[in-house]
N, CA, C and O of each residue as an XYZ file, in Angstrom:
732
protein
N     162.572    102.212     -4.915
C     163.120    102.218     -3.558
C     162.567    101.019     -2.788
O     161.354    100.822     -2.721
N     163.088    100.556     -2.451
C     163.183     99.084     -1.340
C     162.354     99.465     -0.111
O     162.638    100.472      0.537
N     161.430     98.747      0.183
C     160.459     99.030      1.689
C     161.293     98.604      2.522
O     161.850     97.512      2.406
N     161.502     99.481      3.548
C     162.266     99.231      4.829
C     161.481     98.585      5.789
O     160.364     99.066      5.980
N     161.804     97.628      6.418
C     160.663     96.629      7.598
C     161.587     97.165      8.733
O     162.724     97.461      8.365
N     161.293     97.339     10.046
C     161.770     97.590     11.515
C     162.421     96.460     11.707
O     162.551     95.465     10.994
N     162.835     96.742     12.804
C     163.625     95.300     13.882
C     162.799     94.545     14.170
O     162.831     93.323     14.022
N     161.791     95.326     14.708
C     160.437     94.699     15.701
C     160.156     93.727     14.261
O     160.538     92.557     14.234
N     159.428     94.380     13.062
C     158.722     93.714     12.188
C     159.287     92.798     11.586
O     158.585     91.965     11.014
N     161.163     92.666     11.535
C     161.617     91.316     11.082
C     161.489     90.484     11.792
O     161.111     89.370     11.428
N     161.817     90.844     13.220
C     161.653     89.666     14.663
C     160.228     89.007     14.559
O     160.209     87.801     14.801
N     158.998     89.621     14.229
C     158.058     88.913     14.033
C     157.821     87.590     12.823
O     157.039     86.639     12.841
N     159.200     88.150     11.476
C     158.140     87.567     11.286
C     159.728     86.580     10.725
O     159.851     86.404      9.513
N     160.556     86.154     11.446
C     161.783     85.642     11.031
C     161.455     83.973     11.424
O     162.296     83.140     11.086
N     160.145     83.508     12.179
C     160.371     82.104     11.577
C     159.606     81.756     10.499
O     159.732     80.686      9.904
N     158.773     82.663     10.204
C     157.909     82.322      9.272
C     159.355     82.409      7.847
O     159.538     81.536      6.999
N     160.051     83.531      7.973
C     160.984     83.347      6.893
C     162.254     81.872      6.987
O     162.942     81.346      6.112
N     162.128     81.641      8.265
C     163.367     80.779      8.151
C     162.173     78.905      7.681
O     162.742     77.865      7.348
N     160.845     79.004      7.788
C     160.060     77.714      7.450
C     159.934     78.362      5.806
O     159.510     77.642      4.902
N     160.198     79.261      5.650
C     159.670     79.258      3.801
C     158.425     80.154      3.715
O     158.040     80.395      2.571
N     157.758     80.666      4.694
C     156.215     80.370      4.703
C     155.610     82.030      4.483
O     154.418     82.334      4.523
N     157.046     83.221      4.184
C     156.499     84.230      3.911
C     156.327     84.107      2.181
O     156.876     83.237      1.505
N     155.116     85.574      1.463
C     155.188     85.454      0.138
C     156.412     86.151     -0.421
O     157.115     86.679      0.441
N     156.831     86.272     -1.708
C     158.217     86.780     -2.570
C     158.533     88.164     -1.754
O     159.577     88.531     -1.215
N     157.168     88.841     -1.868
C     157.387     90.463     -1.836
C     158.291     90.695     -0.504
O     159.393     91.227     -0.366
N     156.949     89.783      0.892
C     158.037     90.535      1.925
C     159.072     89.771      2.040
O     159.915     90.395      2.685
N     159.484     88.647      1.724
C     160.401     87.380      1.885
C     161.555     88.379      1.393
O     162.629     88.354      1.994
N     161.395     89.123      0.483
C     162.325     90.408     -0.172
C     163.165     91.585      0.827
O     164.315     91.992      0.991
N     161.266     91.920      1.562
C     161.655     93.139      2.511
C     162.518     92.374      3.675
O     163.207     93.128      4.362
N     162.569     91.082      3.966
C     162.769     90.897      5.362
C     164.468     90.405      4.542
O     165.407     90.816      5.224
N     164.814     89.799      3.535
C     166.446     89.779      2.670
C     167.260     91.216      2.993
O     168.414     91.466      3.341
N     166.094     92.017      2.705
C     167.035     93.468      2.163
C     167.140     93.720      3.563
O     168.350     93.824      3.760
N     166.379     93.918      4.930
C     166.366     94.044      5.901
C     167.878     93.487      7.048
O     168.445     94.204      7.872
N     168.168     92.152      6.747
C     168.674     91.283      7.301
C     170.017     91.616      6.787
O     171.033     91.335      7.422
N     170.034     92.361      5.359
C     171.409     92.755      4.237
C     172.129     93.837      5.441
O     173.353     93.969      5.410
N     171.440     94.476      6.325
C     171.594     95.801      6.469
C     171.421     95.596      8.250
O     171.751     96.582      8.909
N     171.062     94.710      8.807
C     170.920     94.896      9.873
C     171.904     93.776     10.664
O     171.151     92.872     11.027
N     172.833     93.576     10.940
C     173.930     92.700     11.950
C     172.857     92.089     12.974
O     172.695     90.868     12.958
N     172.205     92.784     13.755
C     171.464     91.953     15.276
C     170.233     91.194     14.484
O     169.937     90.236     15.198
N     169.523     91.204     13.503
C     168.583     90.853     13.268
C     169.153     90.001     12.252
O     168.193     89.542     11.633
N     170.309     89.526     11.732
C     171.227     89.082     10.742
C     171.374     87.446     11.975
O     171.233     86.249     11.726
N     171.686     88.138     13.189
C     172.696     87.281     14.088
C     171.067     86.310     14.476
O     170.930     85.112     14.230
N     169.849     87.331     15.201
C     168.780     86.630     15.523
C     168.344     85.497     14.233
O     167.624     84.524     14.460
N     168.739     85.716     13.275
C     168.286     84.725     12.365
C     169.337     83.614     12.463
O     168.821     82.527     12.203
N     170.346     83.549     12.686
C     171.620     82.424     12.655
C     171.447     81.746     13.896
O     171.775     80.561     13.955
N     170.811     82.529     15.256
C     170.622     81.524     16.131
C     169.452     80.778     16.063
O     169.305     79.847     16.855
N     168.319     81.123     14.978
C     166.937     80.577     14.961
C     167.630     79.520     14.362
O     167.715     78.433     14.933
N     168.109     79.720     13.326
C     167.960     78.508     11.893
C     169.045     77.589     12.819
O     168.972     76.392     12.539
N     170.362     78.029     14.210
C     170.689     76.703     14.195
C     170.486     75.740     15.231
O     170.987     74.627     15.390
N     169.361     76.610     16.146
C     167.904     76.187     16.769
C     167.135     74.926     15.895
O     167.298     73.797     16.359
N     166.268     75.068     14.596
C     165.904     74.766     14.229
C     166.399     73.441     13.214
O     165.773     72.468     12.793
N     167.605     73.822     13.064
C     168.480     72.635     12.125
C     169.076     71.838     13.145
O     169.799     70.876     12.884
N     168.771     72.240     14.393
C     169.338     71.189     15.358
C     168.401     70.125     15.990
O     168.833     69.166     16.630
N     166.880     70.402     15.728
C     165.402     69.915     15.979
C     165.316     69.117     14.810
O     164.771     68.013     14.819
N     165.973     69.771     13.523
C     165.457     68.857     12.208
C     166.631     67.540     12.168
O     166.433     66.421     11.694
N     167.754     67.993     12.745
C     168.785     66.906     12.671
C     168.282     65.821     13.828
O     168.297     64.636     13.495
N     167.851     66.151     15.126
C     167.622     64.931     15.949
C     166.389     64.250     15.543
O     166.285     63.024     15.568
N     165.407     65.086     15.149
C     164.016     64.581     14.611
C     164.114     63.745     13.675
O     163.352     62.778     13.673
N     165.293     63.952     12.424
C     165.347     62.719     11.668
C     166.166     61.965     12.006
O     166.165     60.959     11.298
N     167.123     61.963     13.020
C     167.346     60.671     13.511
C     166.800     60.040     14.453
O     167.466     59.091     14.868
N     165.751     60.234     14.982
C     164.718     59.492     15.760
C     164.047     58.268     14.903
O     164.095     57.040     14.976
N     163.539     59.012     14.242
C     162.331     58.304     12.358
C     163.491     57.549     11.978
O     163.288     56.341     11.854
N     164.655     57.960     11.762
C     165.655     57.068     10.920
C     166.061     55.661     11.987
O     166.722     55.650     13.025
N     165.085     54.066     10.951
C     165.680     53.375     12.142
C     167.355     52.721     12.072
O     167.657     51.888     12.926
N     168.008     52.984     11.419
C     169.349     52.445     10.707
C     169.691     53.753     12.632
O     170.103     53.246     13.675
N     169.460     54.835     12.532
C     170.197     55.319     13.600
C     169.785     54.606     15.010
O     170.872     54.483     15.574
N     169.167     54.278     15.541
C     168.579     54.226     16.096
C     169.905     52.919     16.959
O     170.084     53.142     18.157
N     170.561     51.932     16.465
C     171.126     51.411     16.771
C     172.450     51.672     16.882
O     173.214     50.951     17.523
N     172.912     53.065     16.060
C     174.159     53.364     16.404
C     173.913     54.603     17.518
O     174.968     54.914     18.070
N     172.914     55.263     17.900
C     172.471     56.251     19.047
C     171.799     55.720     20.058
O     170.569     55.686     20.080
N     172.592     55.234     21.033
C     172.000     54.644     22.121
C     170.822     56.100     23.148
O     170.012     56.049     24.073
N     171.241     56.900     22.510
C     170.266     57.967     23.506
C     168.712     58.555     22.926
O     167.830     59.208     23.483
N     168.855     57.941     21.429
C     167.576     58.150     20.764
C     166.875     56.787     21.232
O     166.847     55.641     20.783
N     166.372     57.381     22.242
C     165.122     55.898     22.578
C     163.907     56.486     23.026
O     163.720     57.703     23.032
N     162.886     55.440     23.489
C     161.473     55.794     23.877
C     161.773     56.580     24.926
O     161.238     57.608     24.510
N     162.309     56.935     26.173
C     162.201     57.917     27.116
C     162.529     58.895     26.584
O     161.830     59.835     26.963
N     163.819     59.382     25.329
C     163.963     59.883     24.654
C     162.685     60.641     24.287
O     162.353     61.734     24.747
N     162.091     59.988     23.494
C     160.715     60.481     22.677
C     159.705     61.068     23.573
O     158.914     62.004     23.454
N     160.002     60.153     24.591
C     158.856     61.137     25.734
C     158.786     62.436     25.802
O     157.872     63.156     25.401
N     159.820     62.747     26.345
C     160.982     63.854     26.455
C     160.370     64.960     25.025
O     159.490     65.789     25.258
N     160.686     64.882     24.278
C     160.287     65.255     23.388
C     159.416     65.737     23.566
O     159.328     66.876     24.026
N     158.230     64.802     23.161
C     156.894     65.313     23.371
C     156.336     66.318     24.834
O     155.399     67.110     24.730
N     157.040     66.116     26.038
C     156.810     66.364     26.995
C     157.816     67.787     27.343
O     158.074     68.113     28.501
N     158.208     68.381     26.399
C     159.825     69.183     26.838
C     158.968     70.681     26.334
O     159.350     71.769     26.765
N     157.858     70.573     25.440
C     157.033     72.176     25.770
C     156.110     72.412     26.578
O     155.937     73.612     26.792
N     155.160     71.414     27.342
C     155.041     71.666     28.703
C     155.437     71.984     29.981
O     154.941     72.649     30.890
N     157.059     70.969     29.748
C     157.999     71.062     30.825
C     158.186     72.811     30.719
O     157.738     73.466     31.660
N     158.910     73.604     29.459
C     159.436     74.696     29.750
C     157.940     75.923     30.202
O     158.264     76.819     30.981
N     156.909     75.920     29.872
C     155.807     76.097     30.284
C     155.336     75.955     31.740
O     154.157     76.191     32.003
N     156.234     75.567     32.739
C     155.898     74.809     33.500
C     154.368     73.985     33.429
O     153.663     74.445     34.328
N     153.613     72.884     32.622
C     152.795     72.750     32.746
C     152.660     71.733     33.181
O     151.501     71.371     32.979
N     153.579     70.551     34.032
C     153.269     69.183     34.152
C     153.535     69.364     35.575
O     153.994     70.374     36.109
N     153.095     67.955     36.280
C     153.135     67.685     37.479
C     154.339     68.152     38.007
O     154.895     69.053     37.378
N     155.020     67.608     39.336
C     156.269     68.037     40.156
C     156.428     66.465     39.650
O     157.029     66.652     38.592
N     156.300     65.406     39.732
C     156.372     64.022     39.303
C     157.013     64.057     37.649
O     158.071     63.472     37.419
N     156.321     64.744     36.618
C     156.860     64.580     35.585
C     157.653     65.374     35.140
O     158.155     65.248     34.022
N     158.002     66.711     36.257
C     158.752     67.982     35.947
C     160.323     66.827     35.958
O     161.101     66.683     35.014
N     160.407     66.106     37.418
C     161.361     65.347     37.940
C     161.902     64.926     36.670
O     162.849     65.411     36.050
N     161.235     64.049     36.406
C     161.009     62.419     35.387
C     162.187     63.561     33.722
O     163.225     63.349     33.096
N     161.193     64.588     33.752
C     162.187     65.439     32.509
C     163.496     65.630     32.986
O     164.441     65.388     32.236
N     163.725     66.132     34.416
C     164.683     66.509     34.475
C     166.282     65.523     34.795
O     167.465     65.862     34.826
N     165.486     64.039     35.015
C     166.218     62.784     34.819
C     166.401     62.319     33.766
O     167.325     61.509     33.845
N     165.842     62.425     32.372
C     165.974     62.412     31.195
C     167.234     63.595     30.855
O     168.294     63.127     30.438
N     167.154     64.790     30.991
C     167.595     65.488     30.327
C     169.344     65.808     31.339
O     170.302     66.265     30.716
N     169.429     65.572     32.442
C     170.590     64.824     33.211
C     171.091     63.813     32.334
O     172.149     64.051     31.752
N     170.555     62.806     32.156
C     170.898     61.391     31.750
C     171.483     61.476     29.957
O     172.657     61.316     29.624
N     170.459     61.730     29.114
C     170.739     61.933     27.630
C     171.698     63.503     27.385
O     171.389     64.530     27.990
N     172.779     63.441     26.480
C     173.172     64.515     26.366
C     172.347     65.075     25.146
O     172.238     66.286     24.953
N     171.756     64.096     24.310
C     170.415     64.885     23.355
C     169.722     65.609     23.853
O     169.681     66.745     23.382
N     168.685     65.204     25.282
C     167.992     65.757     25.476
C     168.530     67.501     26.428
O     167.845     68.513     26.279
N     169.496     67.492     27.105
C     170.236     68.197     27.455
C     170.585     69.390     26.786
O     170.718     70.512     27.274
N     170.738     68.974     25.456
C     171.155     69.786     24.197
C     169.809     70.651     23.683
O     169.701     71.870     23.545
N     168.973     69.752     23.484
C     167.564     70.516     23.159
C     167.057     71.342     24.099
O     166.425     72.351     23.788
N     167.404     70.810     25.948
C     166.962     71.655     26.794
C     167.371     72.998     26.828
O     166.622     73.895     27.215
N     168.528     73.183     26.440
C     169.628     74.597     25.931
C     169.557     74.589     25.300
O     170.100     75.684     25.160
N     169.231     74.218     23.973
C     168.304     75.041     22.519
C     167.170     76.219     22.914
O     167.108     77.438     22.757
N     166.294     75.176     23.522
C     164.968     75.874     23.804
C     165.062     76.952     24.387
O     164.707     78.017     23.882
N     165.762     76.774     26.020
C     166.296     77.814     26.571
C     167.122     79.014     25.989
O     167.230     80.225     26.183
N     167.550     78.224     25.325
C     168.578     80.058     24.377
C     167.148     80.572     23.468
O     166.753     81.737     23.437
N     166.707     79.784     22.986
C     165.498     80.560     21.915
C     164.189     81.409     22.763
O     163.512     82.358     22.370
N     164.144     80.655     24.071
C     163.268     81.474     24.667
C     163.656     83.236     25.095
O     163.076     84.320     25.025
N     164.985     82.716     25.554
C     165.832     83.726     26.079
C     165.993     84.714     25.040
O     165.888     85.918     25.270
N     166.310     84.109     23.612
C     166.128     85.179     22.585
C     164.796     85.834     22.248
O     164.855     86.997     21.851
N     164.090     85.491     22.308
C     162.742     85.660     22.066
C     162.090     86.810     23.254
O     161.265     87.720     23.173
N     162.892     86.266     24.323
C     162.367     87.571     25.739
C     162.976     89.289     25.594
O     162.524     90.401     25.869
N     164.228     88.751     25.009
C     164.705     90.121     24.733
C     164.671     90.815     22.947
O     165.126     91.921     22.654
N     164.173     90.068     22.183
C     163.370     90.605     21.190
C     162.368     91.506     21.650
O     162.318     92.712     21.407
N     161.362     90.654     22.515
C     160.512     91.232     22.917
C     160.558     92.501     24.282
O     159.828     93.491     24.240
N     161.120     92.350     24.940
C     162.079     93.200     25.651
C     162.486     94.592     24.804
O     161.823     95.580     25.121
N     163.202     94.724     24.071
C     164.137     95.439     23.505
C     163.292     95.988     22.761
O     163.432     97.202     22.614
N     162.021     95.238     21.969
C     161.189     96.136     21.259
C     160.318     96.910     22.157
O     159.985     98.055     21.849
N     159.845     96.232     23.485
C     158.948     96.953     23.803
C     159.648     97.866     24.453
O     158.820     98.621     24.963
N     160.716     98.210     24.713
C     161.555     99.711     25.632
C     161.687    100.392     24.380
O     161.882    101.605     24.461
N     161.601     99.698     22.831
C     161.891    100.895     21.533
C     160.680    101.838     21.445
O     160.710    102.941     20.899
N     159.225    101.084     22.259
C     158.508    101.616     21.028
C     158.214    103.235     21.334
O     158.801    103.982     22.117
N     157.465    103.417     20.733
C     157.191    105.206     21.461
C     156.213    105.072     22.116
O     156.086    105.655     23.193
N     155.069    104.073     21.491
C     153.615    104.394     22.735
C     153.719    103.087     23.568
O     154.552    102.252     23.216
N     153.020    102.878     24.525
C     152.764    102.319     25.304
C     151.490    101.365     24.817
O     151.228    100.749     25.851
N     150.562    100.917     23.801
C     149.849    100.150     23.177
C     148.803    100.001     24.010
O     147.912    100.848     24.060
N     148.801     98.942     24.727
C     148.036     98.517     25.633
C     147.377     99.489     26.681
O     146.266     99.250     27.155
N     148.321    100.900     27.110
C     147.700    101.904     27.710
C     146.780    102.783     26.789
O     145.825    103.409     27.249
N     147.111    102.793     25.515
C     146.137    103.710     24.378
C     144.883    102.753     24.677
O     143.892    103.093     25.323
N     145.128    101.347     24.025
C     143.541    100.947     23.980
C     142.643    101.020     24.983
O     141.478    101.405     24.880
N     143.236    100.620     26.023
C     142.432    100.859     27.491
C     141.855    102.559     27.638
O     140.733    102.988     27.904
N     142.956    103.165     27.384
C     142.605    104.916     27.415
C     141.358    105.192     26.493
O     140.578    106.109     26.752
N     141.171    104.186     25.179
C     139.973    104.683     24.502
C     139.000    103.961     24.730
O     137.972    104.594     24.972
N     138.915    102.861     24.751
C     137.915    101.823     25.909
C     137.401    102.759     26.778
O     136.202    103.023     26.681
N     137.935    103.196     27.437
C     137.448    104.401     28.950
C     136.854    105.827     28.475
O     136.170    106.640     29.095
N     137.263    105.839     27.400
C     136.630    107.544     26.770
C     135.417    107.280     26.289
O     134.489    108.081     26.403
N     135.277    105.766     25.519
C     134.164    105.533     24.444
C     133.262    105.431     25.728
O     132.123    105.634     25.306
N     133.203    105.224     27.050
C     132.561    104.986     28.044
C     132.173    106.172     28.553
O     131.042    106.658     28.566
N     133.164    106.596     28.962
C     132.820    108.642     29.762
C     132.714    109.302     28.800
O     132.607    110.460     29.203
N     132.672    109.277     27.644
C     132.655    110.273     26.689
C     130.907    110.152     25.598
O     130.484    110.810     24.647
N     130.585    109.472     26.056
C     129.394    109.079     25.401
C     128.302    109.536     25.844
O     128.395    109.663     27.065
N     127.078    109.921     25.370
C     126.151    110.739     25.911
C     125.145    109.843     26.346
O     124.908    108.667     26.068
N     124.496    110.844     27.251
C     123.713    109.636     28.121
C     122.760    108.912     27.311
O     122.314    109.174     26.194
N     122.468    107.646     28.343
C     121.390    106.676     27.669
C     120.165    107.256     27.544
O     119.644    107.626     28.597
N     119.374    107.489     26.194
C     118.462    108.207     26.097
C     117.132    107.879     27.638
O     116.528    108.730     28.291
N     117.071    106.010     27.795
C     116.373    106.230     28.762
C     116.785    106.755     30.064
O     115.880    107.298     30.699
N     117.876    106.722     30.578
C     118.015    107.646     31.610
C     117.672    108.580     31.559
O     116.849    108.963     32.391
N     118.159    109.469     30.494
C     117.837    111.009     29.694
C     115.825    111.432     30.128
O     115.280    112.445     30.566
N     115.270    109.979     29.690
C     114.003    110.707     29.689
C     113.400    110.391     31.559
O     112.590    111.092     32.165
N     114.253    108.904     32.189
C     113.690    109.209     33.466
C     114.270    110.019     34.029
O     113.884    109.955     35.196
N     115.288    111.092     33.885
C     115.876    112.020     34.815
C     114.858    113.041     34.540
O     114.322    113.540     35.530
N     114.413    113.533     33.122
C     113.160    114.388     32.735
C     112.071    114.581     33.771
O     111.664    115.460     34.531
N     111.714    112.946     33.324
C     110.352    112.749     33.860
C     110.232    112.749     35.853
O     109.271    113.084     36.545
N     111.415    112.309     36.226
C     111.489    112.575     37.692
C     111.376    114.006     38.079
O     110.449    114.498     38.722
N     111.926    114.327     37.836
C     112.290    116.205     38.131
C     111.034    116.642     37.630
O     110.689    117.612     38.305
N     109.953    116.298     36.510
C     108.880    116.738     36.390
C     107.804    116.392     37.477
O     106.940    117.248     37.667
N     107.747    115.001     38.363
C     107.008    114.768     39.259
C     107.605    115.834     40.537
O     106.723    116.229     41.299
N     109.113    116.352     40.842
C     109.346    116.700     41.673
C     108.910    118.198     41.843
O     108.725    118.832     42.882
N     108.804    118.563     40.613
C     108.414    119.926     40.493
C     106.621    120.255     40.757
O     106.042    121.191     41.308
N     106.089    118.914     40.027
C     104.593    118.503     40.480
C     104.251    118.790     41.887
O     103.530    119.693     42.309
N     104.848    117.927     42.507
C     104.893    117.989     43.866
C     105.172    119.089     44.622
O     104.343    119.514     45.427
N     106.213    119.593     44.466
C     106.599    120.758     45.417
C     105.626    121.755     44.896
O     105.236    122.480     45.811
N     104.908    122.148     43.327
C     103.634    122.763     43.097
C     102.470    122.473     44.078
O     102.131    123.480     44.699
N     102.021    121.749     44.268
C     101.487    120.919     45.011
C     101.477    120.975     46.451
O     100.381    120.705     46.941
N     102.151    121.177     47.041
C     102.958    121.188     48.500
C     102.408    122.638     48.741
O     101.747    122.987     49.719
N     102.814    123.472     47.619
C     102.893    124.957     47.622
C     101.904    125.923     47.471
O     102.066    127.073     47.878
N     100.540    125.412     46.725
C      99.185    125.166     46.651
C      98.708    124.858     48.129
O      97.848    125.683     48.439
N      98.919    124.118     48.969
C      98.413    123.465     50.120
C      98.743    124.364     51.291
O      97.755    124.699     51.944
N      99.949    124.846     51.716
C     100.987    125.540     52.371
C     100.626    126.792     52.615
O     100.781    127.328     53.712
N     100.102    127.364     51.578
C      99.975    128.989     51.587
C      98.443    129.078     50.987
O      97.910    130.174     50.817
């Protein structure tokens, strides 16, 4: 009988299958998976033409024979590139957010990759989305819930244990003491 993998567990691990980079066995489970599943069939057709669309401009960048018939593969081009997973990150200045977004106006390459990325993110949100409204537990509330038990649930620190002893023994001293004097 054939191991059945989830939605969730192909979505994890579908670029590693679409780079080559799972071993035979599950490279198997995630085939037989994909045989049988249409949405996780379709999530793989938009990765690979995500990805064959990165491998097609990437080698015509390197390729210099193109380079003269693609007036839009140039050095701002390449910037772009390099600069286009920070950009969606928001991680660059308001200066170089601009500078991308005049590149990617201007080149219909870069334009194209900007709506690559964007559809793959977008796929990727509701992978993640869609699994996390599937699952049954809540994850992140369990661990925290046992984090907090291993805390309240634990018996006291022996030295507290012995100064709570030893206090209540001076207090009892004392009020002996008091009581001796008093009467």
């Amino acid at each position: 009988m054939q191991k059945q993998l989830t939605c969730e567990q192909v979505s994890a691990l579908l670029t590693f299958y679409v780079e080559n980079k799972l071993n035979d066995q599950l490279k198997k489970y995630v085939e037989y998976h994909l045989s049988i599943c249409p949405e996780c069939c379709e999530k793989l057709k938009k990765l690979q033409k995500i990805v064959n669309n990165f491998t097609e401009i990437s080698n015509k960048i390197h390729s210099e024979d193109d380079e003269d018939e693609n007036p839009y593969l140039t050095k701002q081009y390449e910037d772009f590139r390099l600069n286009l997973s920070a950009y969606i990150d928001n991680e660059l200045s308001d200066e170089e957010n601009i500078r991308i977004k005049k590149i990617a106006i201007s080149n219909p390459i870069a334009r194209k990759d900007l709506e690559d990325i964007y559809t793959f993110k977008r796929l990727l949100h509701s992978s993640f989305d869609k699994t996390k409204n599937e699952a049954k537990e809540d994850y992140s509330k369990n661990i925290l819930n046992k984090i907090y038990s291993l805390h309240t649930n634990n018996k006291l620190d022996p030295f507290y244990l012995i100064m709570t002893i030893f206090t209540v023994m001076i207090a009892f001293i004392i009020l002996g003491v008091v009581n001796i004097f008093v009467f």
